[in-house]
C-alpha positions in Angstrom: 0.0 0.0 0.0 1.7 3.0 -0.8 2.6 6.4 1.9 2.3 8.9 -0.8 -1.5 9.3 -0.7 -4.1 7.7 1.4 -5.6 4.1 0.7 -9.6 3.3 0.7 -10.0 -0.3 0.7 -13.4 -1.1 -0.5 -14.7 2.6 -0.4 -14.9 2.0 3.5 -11.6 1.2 4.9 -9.3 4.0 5.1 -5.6 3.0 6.2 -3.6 4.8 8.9 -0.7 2.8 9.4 1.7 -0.4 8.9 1.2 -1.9 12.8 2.9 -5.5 11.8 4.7 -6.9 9.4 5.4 -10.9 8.8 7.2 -12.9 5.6 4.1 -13.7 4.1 1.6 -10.7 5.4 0.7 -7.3 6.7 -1.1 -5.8 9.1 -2.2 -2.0 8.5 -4.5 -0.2 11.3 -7.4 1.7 9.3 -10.6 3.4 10.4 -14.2 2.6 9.1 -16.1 4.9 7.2 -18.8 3.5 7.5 -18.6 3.5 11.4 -17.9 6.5 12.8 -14.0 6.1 12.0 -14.5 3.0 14.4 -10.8 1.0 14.2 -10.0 -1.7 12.3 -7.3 -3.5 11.6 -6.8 -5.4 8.1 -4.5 -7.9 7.5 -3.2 -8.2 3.5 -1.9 -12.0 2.5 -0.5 -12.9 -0.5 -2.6 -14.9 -3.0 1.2 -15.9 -4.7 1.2 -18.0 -1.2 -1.3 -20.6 -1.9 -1.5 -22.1 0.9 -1.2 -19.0 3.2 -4.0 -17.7 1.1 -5.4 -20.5 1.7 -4.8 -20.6 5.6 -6.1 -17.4 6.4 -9.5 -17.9 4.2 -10.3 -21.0 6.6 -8.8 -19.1 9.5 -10.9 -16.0 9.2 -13.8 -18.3 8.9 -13.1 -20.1 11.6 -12.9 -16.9 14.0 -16.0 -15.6 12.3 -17.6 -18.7 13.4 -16.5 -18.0 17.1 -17.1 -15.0 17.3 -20.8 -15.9 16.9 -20.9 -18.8 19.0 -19.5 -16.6 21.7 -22.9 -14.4 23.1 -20.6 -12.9 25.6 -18.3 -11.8 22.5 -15.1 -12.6 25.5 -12.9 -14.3 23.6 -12.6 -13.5 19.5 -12.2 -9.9 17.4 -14.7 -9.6 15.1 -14.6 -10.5 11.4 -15.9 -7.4 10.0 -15.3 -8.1 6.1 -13.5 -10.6 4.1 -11.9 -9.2 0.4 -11.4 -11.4 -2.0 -12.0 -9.5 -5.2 -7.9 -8.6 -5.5 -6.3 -10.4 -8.3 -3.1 -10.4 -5.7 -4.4 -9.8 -2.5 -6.6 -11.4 -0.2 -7.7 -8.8 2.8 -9.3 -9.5 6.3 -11.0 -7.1 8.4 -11.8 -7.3 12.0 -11.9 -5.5 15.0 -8.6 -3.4 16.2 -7.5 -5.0 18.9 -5.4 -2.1 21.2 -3.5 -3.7 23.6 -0.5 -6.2 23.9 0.4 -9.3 23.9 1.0 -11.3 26.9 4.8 -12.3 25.8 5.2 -8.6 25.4 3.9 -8.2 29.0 6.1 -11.1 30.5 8.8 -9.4 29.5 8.7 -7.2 32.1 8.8 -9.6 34.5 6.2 -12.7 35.9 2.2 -11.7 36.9 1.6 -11.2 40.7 -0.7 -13.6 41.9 -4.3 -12.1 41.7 -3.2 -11.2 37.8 -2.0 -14.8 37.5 -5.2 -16.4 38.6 -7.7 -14.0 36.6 -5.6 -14.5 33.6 -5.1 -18.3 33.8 -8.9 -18.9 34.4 -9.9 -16.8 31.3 -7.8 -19.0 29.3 -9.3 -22.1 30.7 -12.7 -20.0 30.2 -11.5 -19.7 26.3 -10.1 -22.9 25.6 -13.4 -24.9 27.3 -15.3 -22.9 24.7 -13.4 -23.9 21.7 -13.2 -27.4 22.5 -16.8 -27.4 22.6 -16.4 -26.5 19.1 -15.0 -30.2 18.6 -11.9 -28.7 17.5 -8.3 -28.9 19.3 -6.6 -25.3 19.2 -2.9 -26.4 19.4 -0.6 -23.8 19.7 -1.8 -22.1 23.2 1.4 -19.6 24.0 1.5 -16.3 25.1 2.0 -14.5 22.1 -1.4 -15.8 20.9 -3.0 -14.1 23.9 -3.9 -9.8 23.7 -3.8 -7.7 26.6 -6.5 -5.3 26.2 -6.2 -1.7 27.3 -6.0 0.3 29.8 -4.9 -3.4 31.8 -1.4 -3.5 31.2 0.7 -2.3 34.1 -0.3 -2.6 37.8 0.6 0.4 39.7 -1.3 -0.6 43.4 -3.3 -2.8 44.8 -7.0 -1.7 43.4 -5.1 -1.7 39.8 -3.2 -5.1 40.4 -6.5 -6.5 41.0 -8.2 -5.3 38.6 -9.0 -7.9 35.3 -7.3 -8.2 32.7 -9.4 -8.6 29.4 -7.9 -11.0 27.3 -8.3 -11.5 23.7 -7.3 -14.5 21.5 -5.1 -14.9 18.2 -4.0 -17.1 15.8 -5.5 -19.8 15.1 -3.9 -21.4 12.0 -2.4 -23.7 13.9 -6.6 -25.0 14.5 -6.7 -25.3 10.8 -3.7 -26.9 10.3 -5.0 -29.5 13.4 -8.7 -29.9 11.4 -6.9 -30.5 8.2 -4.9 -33.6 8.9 -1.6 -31.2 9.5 0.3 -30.4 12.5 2.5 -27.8 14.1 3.6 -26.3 17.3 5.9 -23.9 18.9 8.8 -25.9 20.7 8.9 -24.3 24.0 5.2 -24.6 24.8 4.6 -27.9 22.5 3.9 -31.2 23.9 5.4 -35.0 23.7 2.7 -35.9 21.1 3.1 -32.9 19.5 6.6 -34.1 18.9 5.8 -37.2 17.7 3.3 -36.4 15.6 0.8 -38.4 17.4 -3.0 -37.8 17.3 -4.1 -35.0 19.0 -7.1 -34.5 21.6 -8.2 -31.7 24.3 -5.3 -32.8 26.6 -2.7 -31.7 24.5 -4.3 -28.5 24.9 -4.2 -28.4 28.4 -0.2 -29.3 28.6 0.1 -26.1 26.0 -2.1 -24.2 28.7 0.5 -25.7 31.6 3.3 -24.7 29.2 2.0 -21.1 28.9 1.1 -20.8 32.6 4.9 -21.8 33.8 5.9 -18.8 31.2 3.3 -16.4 33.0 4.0 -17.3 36.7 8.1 -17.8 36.0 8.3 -15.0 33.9 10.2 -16.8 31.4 9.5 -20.0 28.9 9.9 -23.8 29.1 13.1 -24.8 27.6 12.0 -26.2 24.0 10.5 -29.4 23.7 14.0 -30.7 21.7 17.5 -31.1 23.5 20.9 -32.8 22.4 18.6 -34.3 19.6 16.3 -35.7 21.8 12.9 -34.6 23.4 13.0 -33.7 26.6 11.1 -34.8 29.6 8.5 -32.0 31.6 11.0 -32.2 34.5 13.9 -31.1 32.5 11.5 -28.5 30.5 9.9 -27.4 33.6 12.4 -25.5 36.4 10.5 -23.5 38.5 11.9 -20.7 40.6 11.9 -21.3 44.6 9.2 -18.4 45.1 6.6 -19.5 42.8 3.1 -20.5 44.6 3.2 -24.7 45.7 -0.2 -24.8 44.9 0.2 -22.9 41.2 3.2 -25.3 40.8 1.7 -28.8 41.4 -1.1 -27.5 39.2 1.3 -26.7 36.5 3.2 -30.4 36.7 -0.1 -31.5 36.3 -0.5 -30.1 33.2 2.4 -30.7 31.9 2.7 -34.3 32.6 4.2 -36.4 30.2 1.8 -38.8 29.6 -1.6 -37.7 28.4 -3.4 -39.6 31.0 -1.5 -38.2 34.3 -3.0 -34.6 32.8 -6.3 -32.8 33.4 -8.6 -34.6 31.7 -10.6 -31.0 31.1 -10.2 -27.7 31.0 -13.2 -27.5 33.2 -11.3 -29.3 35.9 -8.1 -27.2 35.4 -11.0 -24.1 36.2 -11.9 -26.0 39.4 -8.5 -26.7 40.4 -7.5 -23.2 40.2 -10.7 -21.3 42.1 -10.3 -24.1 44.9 -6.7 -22.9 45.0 -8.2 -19.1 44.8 -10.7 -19.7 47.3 -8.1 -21.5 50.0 -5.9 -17.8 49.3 -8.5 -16.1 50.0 -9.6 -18.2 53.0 -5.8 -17.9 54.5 -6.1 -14.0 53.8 -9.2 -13.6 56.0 -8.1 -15.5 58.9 -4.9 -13.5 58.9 -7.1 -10.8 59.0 -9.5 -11.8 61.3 -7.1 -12.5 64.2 -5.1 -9.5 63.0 -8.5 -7.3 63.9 -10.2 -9.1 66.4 -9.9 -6.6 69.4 -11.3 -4.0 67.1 -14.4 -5.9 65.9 -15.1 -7.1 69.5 -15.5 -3.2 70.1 -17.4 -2.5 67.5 -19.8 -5.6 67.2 -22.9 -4.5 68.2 -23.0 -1.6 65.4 -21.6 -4.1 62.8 -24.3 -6.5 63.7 -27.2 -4.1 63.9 -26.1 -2.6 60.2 -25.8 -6.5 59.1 -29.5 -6.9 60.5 -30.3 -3.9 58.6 -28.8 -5.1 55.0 -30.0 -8.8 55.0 -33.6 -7.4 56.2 -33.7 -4.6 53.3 -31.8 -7.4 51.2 -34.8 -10.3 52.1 -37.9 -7.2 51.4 -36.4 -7.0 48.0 -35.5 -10.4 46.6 -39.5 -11.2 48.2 -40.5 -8.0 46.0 -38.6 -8.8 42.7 -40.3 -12.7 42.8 -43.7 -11.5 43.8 -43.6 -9.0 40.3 -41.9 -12.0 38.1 -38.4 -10.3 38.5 -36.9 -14.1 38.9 -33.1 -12.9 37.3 -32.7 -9.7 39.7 -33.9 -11.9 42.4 -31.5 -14.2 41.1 -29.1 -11.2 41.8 -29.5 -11.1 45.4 -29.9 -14.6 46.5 -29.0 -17.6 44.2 -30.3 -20.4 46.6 -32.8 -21.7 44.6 -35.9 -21.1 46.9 -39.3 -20.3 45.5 -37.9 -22.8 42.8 -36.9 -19.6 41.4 -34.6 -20.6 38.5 -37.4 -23.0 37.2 -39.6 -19.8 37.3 -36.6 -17.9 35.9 -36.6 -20.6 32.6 -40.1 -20.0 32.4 -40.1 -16.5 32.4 -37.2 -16.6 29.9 -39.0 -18.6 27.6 -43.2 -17.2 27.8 -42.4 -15.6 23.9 -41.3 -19.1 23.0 -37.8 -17.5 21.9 -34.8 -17.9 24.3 -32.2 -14.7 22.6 -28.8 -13.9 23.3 -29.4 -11.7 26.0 -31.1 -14.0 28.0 -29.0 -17.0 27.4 -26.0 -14.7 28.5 -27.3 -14.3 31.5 -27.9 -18.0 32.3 -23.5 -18.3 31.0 -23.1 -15.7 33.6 -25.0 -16.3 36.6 -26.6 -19.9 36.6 -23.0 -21.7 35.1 -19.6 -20.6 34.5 -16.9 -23.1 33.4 -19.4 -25.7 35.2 -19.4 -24.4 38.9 -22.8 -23.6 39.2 -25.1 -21.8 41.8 -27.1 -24.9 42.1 -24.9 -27.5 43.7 -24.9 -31.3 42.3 -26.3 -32.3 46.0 -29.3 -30.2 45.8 -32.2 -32.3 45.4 -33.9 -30.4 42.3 -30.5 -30.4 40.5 -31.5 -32.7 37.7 -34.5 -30.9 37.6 -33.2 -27.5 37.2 -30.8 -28.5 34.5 -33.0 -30.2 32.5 -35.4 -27.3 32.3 -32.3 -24.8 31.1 -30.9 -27.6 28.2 -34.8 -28.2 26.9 -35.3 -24.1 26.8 -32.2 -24.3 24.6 -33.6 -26.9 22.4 -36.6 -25.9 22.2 -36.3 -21.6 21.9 -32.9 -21.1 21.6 -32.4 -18.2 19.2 -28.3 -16.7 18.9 -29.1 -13.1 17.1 -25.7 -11.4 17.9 -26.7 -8.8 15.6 -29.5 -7.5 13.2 -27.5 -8.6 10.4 -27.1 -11.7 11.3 -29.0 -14.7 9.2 -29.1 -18.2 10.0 -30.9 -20.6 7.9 -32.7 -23.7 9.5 -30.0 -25.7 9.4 -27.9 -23.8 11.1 -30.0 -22.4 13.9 -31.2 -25.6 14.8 -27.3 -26.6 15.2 -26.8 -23.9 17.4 -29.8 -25.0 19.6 -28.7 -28.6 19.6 -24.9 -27.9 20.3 -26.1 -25.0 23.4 -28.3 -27.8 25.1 -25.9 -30.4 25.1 -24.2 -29.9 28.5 -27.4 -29.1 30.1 -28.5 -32.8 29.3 -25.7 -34.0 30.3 -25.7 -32.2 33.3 -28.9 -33.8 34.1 -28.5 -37.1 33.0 -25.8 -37.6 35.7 -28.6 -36.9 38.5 -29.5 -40.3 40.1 -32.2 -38.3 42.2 -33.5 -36.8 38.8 -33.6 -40.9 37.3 -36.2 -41.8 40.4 -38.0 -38.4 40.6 -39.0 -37.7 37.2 -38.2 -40.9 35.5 -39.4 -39.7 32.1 -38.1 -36.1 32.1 -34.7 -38.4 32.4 -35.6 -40.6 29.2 -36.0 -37.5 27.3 -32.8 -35.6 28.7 -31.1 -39.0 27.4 -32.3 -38.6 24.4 -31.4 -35.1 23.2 -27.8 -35.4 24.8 -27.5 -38.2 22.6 -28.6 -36.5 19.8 -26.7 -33.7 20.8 -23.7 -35.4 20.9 -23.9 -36.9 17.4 -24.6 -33.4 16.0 -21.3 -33.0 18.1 -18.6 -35.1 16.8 -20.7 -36.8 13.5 -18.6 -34.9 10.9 -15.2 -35.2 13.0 -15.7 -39.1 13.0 -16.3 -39.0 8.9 -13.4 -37.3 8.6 -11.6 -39.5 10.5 -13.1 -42.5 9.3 -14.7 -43.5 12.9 -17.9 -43.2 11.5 -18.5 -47.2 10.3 -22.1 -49.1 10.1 -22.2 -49.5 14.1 -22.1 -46.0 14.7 -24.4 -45.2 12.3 -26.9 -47.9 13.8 -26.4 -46.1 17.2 -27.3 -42.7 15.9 -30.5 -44.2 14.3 -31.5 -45.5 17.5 -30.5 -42.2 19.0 -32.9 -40.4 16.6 -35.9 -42.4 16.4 -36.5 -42.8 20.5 -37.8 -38.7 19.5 -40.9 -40.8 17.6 -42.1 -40.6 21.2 -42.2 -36.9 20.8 -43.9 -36.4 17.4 -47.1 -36.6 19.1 -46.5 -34.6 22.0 -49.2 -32.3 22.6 -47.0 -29.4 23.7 -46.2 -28.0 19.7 -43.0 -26.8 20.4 -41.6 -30.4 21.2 -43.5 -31.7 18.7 -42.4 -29.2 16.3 -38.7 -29.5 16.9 -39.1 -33.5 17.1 -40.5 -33.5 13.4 -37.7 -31.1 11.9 -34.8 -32.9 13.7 -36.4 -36.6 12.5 -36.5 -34.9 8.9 -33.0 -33.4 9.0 -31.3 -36.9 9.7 -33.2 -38.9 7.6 -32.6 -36.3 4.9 -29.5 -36.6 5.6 -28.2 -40.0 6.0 -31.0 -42.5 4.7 -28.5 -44.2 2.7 -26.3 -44.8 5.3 -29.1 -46.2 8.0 -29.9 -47.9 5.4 -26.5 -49.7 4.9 -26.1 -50.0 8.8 -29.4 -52.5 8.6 -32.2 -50.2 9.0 -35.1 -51.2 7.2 -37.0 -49.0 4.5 -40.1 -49.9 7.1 -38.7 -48.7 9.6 -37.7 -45.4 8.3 -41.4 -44.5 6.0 -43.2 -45.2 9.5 -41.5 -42.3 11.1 -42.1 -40.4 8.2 -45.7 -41.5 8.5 -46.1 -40.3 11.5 -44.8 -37.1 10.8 -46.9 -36.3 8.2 -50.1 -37.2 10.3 -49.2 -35.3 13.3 -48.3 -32.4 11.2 -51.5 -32.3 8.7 -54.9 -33.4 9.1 -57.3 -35.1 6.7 -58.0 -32.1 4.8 -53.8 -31.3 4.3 -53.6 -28.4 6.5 -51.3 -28.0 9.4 -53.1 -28.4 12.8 -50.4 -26.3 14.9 -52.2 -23.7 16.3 -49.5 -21.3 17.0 -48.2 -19.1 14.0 -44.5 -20.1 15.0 -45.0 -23.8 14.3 -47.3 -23.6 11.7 -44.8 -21.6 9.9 -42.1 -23.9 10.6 -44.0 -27.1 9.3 -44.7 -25.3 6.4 -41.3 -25.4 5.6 -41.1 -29.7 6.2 -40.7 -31.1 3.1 -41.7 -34.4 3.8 -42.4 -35.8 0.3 -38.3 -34.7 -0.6 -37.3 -36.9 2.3 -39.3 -39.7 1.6 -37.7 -39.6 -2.0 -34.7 -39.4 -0.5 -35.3 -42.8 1.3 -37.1 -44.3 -1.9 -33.1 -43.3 -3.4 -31.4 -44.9 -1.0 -33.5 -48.5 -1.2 -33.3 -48.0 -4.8 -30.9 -51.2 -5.7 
């Protein structure tokens, strides 16, 4: 781009300055026209570069993707544009992310503590996030993590604890990973990364480990290669004597050498690391309470009589807020679930028969984060609880991130089925749940398993894992919903008949060759087409919303679709 005049990329995009330069691309800082001078920043590849070119058009799809799975948008810069109208140039535009990077940031020294922790569990936070994608990220290091602005020194106390906002990078190496390739960075990589051994989530978590030794040491792992041979975690790993035990034996955990001796999740990396928090915290207040005992023994009886005072005022409001509906700021005050009030919260959430992003970021935010919930696994109506949230999901879930977004039927039912998934799972793993609501159970069964196939179905084509058996699981999977077809409540039976349709659209051919019979697979369709229409061929849904979405069935395509696949 030249410096003698000023460039406007697509009439819109008008660059500032060169902020990065690599061998085979450039990143320019611009400002949108279109947006207030809002700042951008546009990376250029070369389209000589084939498989760079290629690279960054499935990266910048990949982050778009994110970005739009993420509600929260905590994790991902926005894909603004992609340009690809350049003979010799192919141009990405995305959000302007002003900041650091966290290599840039060690380099100063190791984080204190508090800045440690908050850091760490925000990467655990992202990293849970995309493997729930299905997908293995790979190259976890501090240079692919951003600072944001204004968090990036730590002056006192207030300012050391305040959070950091972190941002994530690069993810080429994600590609490379759901392409059949491989790569790493030696100092953070792993011994199957090495060895060019099949990758899963754990490999991950030893680059997380990896990237946490950098953050708390304030300098990297020796590289993963030494005197021609690979080196072992303990040789990789020396940490200095005034690092944390705790953070260290965490750390050796990740890092361990054999896949098996690791975290098996991110989410119990999280768990590890608030239990560690919490214990800090624990220490800190005892210190403090003996520290300031003769004081408070003074001053008790005002303390106590303002305490009265707060959880009085507190108690008037939270009855207030449920007695007008207000379940979520109720929620706010006290999160034990009395009143049954995050049942009447779902409810509430879902009378419009639409669950939106707004809503469903509140639930992320204040009913589950990285799986430590409010409601505790021994409370009674656990099961209960959780199976509500995942069937609002399945049922109403609607992601509009934006007005422009547009999802076809396909994909939003996808986003429903993938955001219920852990719900049901959740559920399912209630014994209390099993004996107190035996079918509510069956049905939570049902859509995790269907949830998981939607899950990992086109991962195990890819890898070839997805033989005649599997397929004969998924068709048992699928057709338990039959059950639901002619469930009275039309949103169930709604979302019954369009997944049913979707699959058998979709794989007839192979059910077929798994050893499903061409009986089997009309009577579902049968019974579709009964519930949905009545003598006369009209829909019998009486709301607007399903009537408009059976009128998009097309049952007769699908049933040519299984006349196809019998065919021979």
């Amino acid at each position: 781009m030249a410096k003698d005049r000023p460039i406007i990329l697509e009439n819109r995009y008008k660059i500032a300055e060169l902020v990065g330069k690599g061998n085979k691309s450039e990143v320019y800082k611009a400002y949108d026209l279109q947006a207030e001078n809002a700042v951008r920043a546009i990376k250029k590849i070369k389209k000589s570069d084939t498989a760079e070119y290629e690279t960054a058009m499935l990266e910048s799809k990949l982050i778009k993707e994110l970005y739009e799975r993420d509600i929260s948008n905590a994790f991902f810069p926005n894909i603004i544009q992609r340009v690809d109208n350049d003979p010799e140039y192919f141009y990405i535009v995305q959000d302007y992310l002003d900041g650091q990077t966290m290599k840039e940031m060690l380099d100063a020294g190791p984080l204190p503590y508090k800045v440690f922790i908050n850091a760490s569990k925000q990467i655990c936070s992202f990293m849970k996030f995309f493997h729930d994608t299905g997908r293995v990220y790979s190259d976890m290091k501090p240079e692919n993590i951003m600072v944001l602005k204004p968090s990036t020194t730590f002056v006192d106390k207030n300012e050391e604890e305040k959070n950091l906002k972190l941002k994530f990078i690069d993810f080429g190496t994600a590609v490379k990973v759901e392409t059949g390739g491989i790569g790493y960075t030696p100092e953070y990589a792993s011994p199957e990364q090495y060895y060019s051994s099949k990758l899963d989530e754990r490999t991950d978590i030893y680059n997380i480990g990896a990237t946490f030794f950098h953050m708390i040491n304030g300098k990297k792992p020796a590289r993963i290669t030494g005197d021609s041979r690979m080196l072992s975690s303990a040789e990789r790993f020396r940490f200095d004597k005034n690092v944390n035990v705790e953070i260290r034996k965490i750390i050796e955990k990740c890092v361990a050498d054999e896949p098996d001796m690791r975290y098996s999740s991110c989410e119990a990396l999280y768990r590890d690391l608030c239990r560690m928090e919490k214990h800090s915290h624990m220490r800190m207040i005892v210190f403090s309470f003996v520290m300031t005992l003769i004081c408070f023994t003074v001053s008790l009886s005002t303390a106590f009589a303002s305490e009265t005072v707060d959880k009085n005022n507190n108690e008037n409001l939270y009855r207030e807020y449920v007695a007008n509906g207000l379940y979520a700021e109720a929620v706010n005050i006290d999160h034990t679930n009395r009143d049954n009030i995050y049942i009447n919260l779902i409810e509430s959430f879902t009378d419009d028969e639409k669950l939106d992003a707004k809503e469903d970021a509140f639930i992320n935010n204040n009913i589950k984060y990285m799986g430590d919930t409010y409601i505790k696994e021994t409370d009674d109506n656990y099961g209960k609880i959780m199976y509500e949230i995942g069937l609002a999901y399945w049922l109403y879930y609607y992601p509009v991130y934006n007005k422009n977004d547009e999802y076809n039927d396909t994909e939003l039912e996808e986003h429903r089925i993938n955001a219920s998934y852990e719900w049901f799972e959740k559920a399912k793993s209630d014994e209390n749940f099993r004996e107190t609501n035996p079918n509510q159970f069956n049905r939570a069964n049902t859509f995790y398993n269907i949830s998981k196939v939607y899950r990992e179905i086109d991962r195990k084509g890819k890898e070839g894992e997805a033989d005649n058996a599997y397929y004969m699981s998924i068709w048992q999977s699928i057709s338990e919903l039959k059950n639901d077809v002619d469930d009275t409540n039309e949103a169930v039976s709604a979302r019954a008949c369009q997944t049913l349709l979707n699959f058998i659209s979709r794989y007839a051919l192979r059910f077929n060759q798994s050893g499903v019979s061409y009986e089997e697979q009309t009577a579902i369709i049968n019974q579709i087409y009964d519930r949905v229409y009545n003598k006369d061929n009209e829909i019998v849904y009486v709301e607007k919303m399903y009537q408009e979405m059976a009128e998009k069935f097309n049952i007769e395509a699908v049933r040519s679709r299984i006349d196809m696949a019998y065919a021979d």
